[in-house]
N, C-alpha and C positions, 0 to 999 in steps of 0.2 A: 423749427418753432412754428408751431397752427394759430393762425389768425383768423375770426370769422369770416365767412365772404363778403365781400365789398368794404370790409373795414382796413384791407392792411395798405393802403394809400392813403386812405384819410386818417389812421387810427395809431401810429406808429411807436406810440406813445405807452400803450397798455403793458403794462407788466404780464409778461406771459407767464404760466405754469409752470412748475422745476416737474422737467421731463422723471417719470417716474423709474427712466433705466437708473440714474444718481445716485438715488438711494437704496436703503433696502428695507425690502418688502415685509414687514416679518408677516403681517396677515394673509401674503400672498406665499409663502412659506407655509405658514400654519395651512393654508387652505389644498398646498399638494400632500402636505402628512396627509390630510383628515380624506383624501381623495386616494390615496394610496392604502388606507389605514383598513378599508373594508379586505385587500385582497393580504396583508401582512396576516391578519384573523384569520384568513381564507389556509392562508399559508403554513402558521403556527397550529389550523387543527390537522393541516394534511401531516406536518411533522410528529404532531401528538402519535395520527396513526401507525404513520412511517416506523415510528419507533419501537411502538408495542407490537408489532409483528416481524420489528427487527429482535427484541431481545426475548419474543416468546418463540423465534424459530433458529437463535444461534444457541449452540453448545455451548454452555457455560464450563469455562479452563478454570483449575486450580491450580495453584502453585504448591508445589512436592520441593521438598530442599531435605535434604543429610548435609552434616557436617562431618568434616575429616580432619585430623590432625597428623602432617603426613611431617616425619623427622628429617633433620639431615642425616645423613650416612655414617657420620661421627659420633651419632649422641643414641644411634639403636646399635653400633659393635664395638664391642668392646677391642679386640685382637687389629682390628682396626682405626680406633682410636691411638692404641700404643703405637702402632707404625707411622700416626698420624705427630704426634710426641717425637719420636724418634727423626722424623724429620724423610721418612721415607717415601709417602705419598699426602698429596695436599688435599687440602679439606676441599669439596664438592658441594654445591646446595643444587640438590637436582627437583628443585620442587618444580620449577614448572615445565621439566621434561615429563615429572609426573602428572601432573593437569593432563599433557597433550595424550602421554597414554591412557588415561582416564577415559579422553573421547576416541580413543585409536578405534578402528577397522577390528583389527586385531579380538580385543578385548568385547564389541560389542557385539561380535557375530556371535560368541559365546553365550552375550546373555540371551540376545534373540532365540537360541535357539535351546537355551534352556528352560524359557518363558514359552517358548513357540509364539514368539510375536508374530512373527511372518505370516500365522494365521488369523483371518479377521473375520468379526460375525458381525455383522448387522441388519438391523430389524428397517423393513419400510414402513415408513408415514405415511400418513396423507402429504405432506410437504418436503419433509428432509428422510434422512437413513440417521438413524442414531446406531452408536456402536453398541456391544453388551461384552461383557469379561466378567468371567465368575462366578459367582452363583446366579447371575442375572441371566445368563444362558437358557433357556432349555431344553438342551441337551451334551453330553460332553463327548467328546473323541480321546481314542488312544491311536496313534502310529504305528500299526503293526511292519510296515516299511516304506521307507521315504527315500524316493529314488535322488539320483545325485545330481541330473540335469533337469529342472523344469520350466518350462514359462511364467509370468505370474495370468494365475486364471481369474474367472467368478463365477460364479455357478451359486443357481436361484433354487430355496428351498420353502419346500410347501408342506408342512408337519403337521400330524394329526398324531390320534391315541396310541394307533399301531404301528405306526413306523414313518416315512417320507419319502416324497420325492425329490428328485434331485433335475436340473434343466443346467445346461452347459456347452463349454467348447467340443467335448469328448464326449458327452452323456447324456440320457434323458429316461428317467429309468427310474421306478419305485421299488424301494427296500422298506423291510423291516428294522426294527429295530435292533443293533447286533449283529444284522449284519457284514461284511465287509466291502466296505465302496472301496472299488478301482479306479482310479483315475489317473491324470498324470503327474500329479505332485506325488502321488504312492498309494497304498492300502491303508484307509481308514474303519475304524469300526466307531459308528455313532451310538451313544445309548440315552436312553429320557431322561430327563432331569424333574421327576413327577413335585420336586419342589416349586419349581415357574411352570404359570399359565401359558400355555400356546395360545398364538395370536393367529389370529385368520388371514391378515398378512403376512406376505413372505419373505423369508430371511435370507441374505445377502451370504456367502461361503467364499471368502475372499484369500490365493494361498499368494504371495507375494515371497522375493528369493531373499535369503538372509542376508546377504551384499545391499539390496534393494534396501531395505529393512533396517540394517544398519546404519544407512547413511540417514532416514528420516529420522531414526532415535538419534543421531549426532546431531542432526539440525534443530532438535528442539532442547536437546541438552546444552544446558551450561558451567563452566567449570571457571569460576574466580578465585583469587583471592579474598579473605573477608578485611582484609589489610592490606593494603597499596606497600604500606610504607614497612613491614616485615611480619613476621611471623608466618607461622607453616599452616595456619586452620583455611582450610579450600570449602566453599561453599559448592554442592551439588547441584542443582535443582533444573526442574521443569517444567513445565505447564502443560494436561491434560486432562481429557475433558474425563476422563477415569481415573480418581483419585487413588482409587486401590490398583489400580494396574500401575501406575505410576510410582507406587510405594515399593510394592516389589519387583518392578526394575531397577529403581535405584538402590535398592536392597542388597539385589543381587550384584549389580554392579560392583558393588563394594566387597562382597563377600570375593566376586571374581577375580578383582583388581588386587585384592589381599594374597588371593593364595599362590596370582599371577608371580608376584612379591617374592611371596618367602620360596618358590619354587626355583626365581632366579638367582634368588639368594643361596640358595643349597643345593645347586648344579655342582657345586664342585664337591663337596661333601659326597654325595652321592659318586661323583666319579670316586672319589678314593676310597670308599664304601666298596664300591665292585671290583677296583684294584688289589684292595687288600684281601677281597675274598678269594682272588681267582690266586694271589698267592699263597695263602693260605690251606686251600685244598692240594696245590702243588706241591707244598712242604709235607705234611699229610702223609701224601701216598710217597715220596720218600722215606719218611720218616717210618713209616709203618714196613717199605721193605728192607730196610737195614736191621730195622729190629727184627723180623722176621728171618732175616740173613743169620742174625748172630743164637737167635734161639737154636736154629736148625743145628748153626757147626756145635755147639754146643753137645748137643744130643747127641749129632753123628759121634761126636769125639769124645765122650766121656769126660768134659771139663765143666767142674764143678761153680770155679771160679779161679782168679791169678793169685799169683804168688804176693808176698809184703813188697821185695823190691819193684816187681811190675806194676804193684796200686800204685808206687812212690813216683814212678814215670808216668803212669797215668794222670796223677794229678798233675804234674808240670806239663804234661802236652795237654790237659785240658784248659790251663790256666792261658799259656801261651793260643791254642784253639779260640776260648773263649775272646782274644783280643783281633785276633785273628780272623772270628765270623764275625763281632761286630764293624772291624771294617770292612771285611766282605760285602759284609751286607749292606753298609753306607753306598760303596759299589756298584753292587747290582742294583740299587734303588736308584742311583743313580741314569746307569744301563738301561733299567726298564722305562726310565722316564725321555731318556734320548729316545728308545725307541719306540716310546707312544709320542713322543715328538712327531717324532720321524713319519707318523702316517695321517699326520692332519691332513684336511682336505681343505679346511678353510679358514674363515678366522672366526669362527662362533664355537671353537673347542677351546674347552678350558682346562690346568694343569690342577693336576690333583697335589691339595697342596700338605693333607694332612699326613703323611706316608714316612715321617721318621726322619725327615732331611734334618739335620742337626746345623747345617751353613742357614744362619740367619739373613746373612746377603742374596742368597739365592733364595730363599724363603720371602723374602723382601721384593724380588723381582717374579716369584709368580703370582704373588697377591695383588702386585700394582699390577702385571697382566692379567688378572680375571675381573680385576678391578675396569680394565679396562674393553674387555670384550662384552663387559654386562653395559658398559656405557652405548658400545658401539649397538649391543641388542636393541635397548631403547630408541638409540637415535632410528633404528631400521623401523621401527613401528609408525615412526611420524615424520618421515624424511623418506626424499627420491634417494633411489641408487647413485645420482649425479651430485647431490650434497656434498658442497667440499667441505664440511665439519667432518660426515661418515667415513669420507676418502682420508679424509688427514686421520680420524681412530685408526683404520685400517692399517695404512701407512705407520703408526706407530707401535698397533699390534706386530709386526712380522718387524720392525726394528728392534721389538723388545725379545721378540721370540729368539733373533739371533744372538741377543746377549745374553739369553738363559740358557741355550747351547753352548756358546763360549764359553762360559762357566761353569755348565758341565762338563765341558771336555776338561778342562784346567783343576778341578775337584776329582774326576774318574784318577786321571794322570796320579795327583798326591795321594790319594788310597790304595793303587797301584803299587805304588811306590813301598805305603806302609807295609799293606798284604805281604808282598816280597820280602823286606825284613824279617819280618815277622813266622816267612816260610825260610827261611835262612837259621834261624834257631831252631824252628821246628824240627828242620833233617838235620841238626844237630843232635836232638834229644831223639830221634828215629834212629840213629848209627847206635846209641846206648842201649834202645828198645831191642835191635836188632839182636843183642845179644840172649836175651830172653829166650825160653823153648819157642818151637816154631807156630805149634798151636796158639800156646799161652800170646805171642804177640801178635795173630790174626786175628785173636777175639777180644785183643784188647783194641785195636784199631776199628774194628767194628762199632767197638762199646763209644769209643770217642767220638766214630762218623755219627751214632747215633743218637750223645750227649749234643754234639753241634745243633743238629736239623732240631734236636727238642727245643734248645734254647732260641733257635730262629724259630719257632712255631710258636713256642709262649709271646715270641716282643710280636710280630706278628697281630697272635689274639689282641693283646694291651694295645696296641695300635687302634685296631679293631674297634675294640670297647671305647676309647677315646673317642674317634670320628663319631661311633652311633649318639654315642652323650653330647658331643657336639651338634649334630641334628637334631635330638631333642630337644636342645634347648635357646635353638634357632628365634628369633621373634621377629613380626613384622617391622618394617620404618614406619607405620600407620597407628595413628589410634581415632576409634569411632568416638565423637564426641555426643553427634546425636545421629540414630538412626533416622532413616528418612518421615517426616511429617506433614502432614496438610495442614497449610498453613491459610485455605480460606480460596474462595472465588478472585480470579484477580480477570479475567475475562468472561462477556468486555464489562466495561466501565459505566455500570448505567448513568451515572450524573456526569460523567465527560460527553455519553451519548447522545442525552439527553441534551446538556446546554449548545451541541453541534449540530442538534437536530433543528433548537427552539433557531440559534442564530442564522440559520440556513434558511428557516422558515420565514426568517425578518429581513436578510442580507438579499436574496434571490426577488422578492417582489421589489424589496425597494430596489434593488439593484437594476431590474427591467425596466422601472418605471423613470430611474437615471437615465438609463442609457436611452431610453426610448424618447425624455426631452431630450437629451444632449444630440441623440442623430434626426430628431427630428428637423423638418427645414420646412414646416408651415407656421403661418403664423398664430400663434398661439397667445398673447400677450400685447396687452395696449399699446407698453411702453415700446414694441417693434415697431406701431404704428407713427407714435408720438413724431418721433425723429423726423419725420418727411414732413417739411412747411406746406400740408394741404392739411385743412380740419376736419376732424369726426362731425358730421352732423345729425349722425345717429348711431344707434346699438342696438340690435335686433337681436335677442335671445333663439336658440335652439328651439324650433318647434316638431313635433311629431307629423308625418305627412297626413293629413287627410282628404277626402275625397274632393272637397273643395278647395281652393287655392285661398277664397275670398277668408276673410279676417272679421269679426263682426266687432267692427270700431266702438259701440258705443255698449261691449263688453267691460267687466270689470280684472278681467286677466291680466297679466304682464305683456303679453305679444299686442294687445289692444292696446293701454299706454304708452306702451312705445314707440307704434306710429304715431299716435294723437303726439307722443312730446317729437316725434322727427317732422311733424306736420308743424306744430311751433318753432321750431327750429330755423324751420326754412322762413316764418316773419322777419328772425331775430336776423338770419346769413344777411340779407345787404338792407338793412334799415333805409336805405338814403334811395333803394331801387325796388321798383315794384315787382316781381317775379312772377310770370308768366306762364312759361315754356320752360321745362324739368324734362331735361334726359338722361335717360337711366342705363349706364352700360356698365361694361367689366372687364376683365383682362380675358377669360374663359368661359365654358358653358359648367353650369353645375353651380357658381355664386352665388345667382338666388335674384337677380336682376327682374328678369319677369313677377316672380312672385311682391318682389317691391313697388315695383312700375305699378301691380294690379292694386295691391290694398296701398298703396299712398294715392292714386286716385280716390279709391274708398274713402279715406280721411279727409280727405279734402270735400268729395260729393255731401259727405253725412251735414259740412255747415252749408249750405245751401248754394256754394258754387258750382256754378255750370264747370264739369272736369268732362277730358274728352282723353282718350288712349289710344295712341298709333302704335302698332306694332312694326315698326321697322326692320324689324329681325327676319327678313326677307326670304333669307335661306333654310333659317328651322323656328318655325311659325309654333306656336303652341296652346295661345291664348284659346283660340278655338275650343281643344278640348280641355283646359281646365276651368274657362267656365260654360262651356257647352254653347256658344254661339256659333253662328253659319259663316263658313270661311270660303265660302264657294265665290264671293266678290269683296275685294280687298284693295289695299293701295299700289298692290302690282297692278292690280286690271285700273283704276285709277289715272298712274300715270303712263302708261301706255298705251291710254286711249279716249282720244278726245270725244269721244261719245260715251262715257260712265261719267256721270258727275258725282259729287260729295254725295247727296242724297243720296244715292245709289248703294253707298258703302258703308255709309254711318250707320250702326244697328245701336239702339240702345239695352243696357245691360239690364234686366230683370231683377237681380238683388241689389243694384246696384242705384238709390235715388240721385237725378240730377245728373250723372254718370253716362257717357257713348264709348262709344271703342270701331275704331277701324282697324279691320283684323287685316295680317298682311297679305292675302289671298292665294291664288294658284302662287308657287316658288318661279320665279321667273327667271330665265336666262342669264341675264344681267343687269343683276341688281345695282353695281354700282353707278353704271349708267343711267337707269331709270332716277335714282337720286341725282345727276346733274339736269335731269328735265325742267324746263320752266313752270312745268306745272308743281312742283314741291313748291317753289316758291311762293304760287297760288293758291297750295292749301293751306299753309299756314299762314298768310295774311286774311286769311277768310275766317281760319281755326282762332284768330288771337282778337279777330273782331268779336264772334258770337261765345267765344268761351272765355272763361276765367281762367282758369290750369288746363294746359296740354302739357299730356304725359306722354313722354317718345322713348320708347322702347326698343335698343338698338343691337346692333347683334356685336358680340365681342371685341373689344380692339385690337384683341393678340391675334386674332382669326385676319378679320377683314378692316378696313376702313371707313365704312360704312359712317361709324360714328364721327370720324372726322370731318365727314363731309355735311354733317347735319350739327355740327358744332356751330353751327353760324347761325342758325333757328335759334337755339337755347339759350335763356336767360343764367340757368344753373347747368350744371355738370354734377350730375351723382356718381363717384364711381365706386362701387360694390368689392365689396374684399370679403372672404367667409372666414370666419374661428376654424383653424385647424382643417381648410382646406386650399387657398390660396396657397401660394408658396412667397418665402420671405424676399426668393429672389425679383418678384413681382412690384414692389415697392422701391427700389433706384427708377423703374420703369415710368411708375405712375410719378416720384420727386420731378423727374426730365421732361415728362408730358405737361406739367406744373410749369419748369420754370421756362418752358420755349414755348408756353402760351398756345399751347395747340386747346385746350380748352381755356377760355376765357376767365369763367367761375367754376371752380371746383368744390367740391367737398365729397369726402367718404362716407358711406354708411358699411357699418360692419355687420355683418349678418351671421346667424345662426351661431351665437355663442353659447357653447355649453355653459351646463351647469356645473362646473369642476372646481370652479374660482383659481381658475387658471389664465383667464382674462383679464380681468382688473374687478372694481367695487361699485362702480357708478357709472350705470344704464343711463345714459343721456346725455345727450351733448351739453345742453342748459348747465350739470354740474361744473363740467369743464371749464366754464366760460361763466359760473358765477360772479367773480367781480367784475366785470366787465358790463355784466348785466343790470348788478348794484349801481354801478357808476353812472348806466345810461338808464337806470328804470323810467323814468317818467319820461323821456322821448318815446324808447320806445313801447311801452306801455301804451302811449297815445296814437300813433304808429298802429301796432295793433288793433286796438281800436275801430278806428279810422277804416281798418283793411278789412275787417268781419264783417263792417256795416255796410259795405260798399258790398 
């Protein structure tokens, strides 16, 4: 709590001021916005810039999307379906193995390189490379050959009317047009594109490896569902800064992923496609020399054709034949299928399954085995070799394989069986034949070998014709709902940009200006002051340095007022005591002590008191040069030598009326000493006779002691604290020097307060101490007085 000086023993009574920490400030709120407010403006036009050279030098992305409608397994086969009915294999939703293949390795190295993404062109700027694809190019390349290993390169190109140069890892070397450049990606032939302008800077020729290439086209690809909760429609899409290159990658993609599709789908078709052919030409060239066999005997031998009763055997061996090769044939189909078995290598081979097998059981178990090697295909595409999903398909492929063998050996065995019967009758009706001429039953045997092989060559063809009609009319799991679209700029976001740029703009000064009070640790603020029971007896605004130190009191400025109201101030500090002797110190150098010591002399000389100034500050003297007086004899030579008297030292001040100053002289040895001489105590019994105000100018209490020792001259104690250069920890310092009475009377003067309204409202101690002043006007009003006229 601050109490005037010399009032708080006789005054105890006065309601003191509600310390301004209590409450809250809003003016002094409002006054760090309006103080912060110029560098926010400062802030939000650097953001303004910030921005428009952000979004006039980033590539604007669009977003590309296709839609897909990918089926389950059950709802695009039919033959499939039915065993799904029957209870033979279970329904599958492989939709989002399909996604994963969508983004596989696999699939996109294909489009890259039927795109030739791997190839990039782009053009320099003054600031960025922009890319070009398309007709924006000018000029196109063909691949005359493209080696299999290369680095990825770049190589800088400089094109004109007639052809270009080329600058690189491998090359440096001007072509024409038509050319064929060598290099290490392969043999290219460049040709003009007289549709685009050439530019005078040069173009970027960038070959990247399709592995490389792939994996950036996955990383910017996306594959979701358009429904969490089911359905088959997969949304495609990706964002690039080339909307039509973008169209026909995902274009392609889809065409690629489709034929990827039906091709897995018709691996086994195709096997039995080739099976049936390689038997077919086999039957063929049989078939072709028995009948050439039987022409021949024919001719050699004179035989026309058989007898009634040998057509009559004929027909029953052909009848019994005919039952005969079809189980044969069931048989060998069987046979051939053990022995394409038999030379798999791994588990990515599939059984052909269109080949005449009449056992629906075993029909059943090769379809759930291709059924299950195409799974296994897939999982390969987007799964490590170490996947125990892939390991358990595997595991169950070569399970199933051995029960399709088992079942073939147990199916060979019963056809076997029938065959046998079947030849059991046969040399039955062969003992009847035998009775026949001997020609006549070698050409009918012929004629029979030859009725067989036809009949196994027609079911053969019909086989044949079947599977191909089944390939034709194969369809994807897939349908295109919409091919791929630009659906508009989606980077970046100018008004997300924008308001991150403006908040940036607002968040960063105010935020400096946070942090910058919050670590501040000077005092910056009255209400720091308030707290310590010694009193403000004054407020000294921030002045700008001039050449002069001196202040011209009877100005109408603010720094003029202010000593005039700190010069009243000091009537009002002890009413009851006359004040004399004013010493001016401070905790450090830099607070402003000297410059107050000088012009509160000033203020005081202007009413026509005799004011005298000792510069005590023994160790760093200053007064000399800021008002230009002679320091060459001072109050060191003074009291260390009983041969200098006062005259000697006393110079009076030129701007200054009624005004002297004893400057502190040569820096003497020991100053502290020189202050316990008898002779101080003679100068100011001398000083207090002829003068009205002595002003003692002392050197810092944080430094020396000086000023404790000259505490015993002084009527007042001024101690100096500065706006924002003091520190806060300086103030417990100055409460403790207060209450253990090392100075008598004290009061503050605050010095050099900015202009921020970071300080408080009211310049003057007088507002402070208004009702008190109400309370006592007419004493000390007369008081005053009293003191002027004197």
């Amino acid at each position: 709590m601050s109490y005037p000086l010399g009032i708080q023993e006789q005054e105890t009574s006065i309601q003191q001021p509600i310390s301004a920490g209590n409450t809250f400030d809003v003016k002094k709120i409002a006054y760090k916005v309006v103080g912060v407010l110029p560098w926010i403006i400062i802030g939000l036009f650097l953001a303004t810039i910030a921005v428009k050279l952000y979004l006039r030098y980033t590539p604007t992305e669009n977003k590309i999307a296709a839609y897909l409608l990918i089926k389950k397994e059950d709802e695009a086969n039919v033959d499939y379906k039915v065993l799904k009915e029957l209870g033979v294999v279970q329904s599958v939703n492989d939709i989002l193995n399909q996604i994963d293949i969508l983004k596989s390795y696999t699939l996109l190295e294909r489009v890259v390189d039927s795109l030739k993404l791997n190839i990039h062109i782009r053009q320099q700027g003054r600031v960025t490379k922009s890319q070009l694809y398309g007709d924006d190019v000018p000029f196109t390349f063909k691949i005359a050959q493209e080696n299999e290993k290369f680095s990825p390169r770049s190589y800088q190109l400089h094109l004109s009317r007639d052809g270009y140069s080329i600058q690189g890892f491998d090359i440096n070397k001007t072509f024409k047009w038509g050319d064929t450049l060598d290099i290490e990606y392969g043999k290219l032939v460049l040709e003009r594109n007289p549709q685009v302008k050439i530019s005078s800077e040069p173009y970027l020729l960038d070959f990247n490896t399709k592995h490389n290439e792939a994996g950036d086209l996955r990383a910017s690809l996306k594959v979701e569902l358009t429904n969490d909760k089911g359905g088959g429609i997969v949304e495609i899409s990706m964002q690039d800064q080339l909307p039509d290159r973008a169209v026909e990658i995902l274009n392609t993609l889809i065409r690629t992923f489709n034929s990827a599709d039906l091709a897995d789908k018709n691996v086994v078709t195709f096997k039995t496609v080739q099976f049936l052919s390689d038997r077919i030409d086999s039957v063929n060239k049989e078939l072709q020399k028995i009948e050439a066999a039987a022409e021949e005997f024919k001719k050699n031998n004179r035989i026309t054709d058989i007898s009634v009763q040998g057509g009559i055997f004929q027909n029953q061996a052909m009848n019994i034949d005919g039952q005969r090769v079809k189980e044969y044939t069931q048989y060998k189909v069987l046979e051939a299928l053990e022995n394409y078995m038999s030379n798999f290598k791994g588990t990515n081979e599939v059984i052909p399954s269109s080949m005449g097998i009449t056992e629906q059981a075993l029909l059943s178990l090769i379809l759930q085995h291709n059924n299950l090697v195409a799974e296994k295909q897939n999982l390969e595409k987007i799964s490590a070799a170490s996947d125990p999903h892939l390991l358990d398909k595997t595991k169950q492929i070569f399970d199933l394989r051995e029960n399709i063998l088992r079942n073939i050996r147990i199916l060979k065995k019963a056809f076997a069986q029938t065959v046998a019967d079947l030849e059991t009758n046969y040399n039955s009706l062969e003992s009847k034949i035998g009775g026949l001429p001997e020609k006549e039953r070698i050409l009918l045997s012929l004629k029979r070998l030859a009725s067989v092989k036809e009949e196994l060559y027609v079911y053969l063809l019909k086989k044949k014709e079947e599977t191909q009609l089944l390939l034709a009319s194969s369809i994807n799991n897939t349908r295109v709902i919409d091919y791929a679209t630009d659906l508009g700029p989606v980077k970046p976001n100018k008004s997300q940009i924008k308001l991150l740029a403006y908040l940036i703009g607002i968040v960063v000064p105010a935020g400096i200006f946070i942090l910058k009070d919050f670590l501040n640790n000077k005092i910056t603020a009255k209400n720091e002051i308030e707290v310590i029971p010694v009193p403000i007896v004054g407020e000294l605004s921030s002045l700008k340095r001039k050449k002069s130190y001196l202040v011209d009191i009877k100005s109408k400025n603010p720094i003029a007022e202010q000593f005039r109201l700190l010069r009243t101030n000091l009537y009002f500090a002890a009413p009851n005591k006359q004040i004399k002797t004013i010493m001016v110190s401070s905790f450090m150098s830099g607070e402003g002590k000297s410059f107050i010591s000088l012009n509160l002399a000033n203020a005081l000389s202007v009413t026509g008191a005799k004011t005298i100034i000792l510069e005590f500050d023994l160790r760093n003297p200053n007064f000399s040069k800021a008002i230009q007086v002679n320091n060459d004899a001072g109050l060191s030579n003074y009291l260390s030598s009983y041969d200098v008297s006062l005259h000697d030292v006393i110079q009076n001040v030129d701007e200054m009326n009624n005004a002297a100053i004893i400057t502190a002289g040569p820096i003497p040895p020991n100053p502290a000493e020189l202050l316990l001489n008898s002779r101080t105590t003679d100068l100011f019994n001398y000083l207090k006779t002829n003068y009205d105000y002595i002003i003692i100018d002392t050197a810092p209490v944080g430094l020396v002691t000086d000023a404790l020792l000259l505490e015993k001259y002084a009527d007042l104690t001024l101690f100096v604290v500065r706006h924002r250069f003091t520190l806060k920890a300086i103030l417990p310092y100055i409460e403790k020097m207060s209450f253990d009475k090392k100075f008598r009377q004290m009061g503050l003067v605050v010095n050099g307060i900015k202009k921020d309204g970071s300080y408080g409202f009211s310049f003057g101690f007088g507002y402070s101490y208004s009702k008190y002043i109400s309370e006592k006007k007419k004493n000390l009003l007369a008081r005053f007085t009293s003191l002027f006229k004197a």
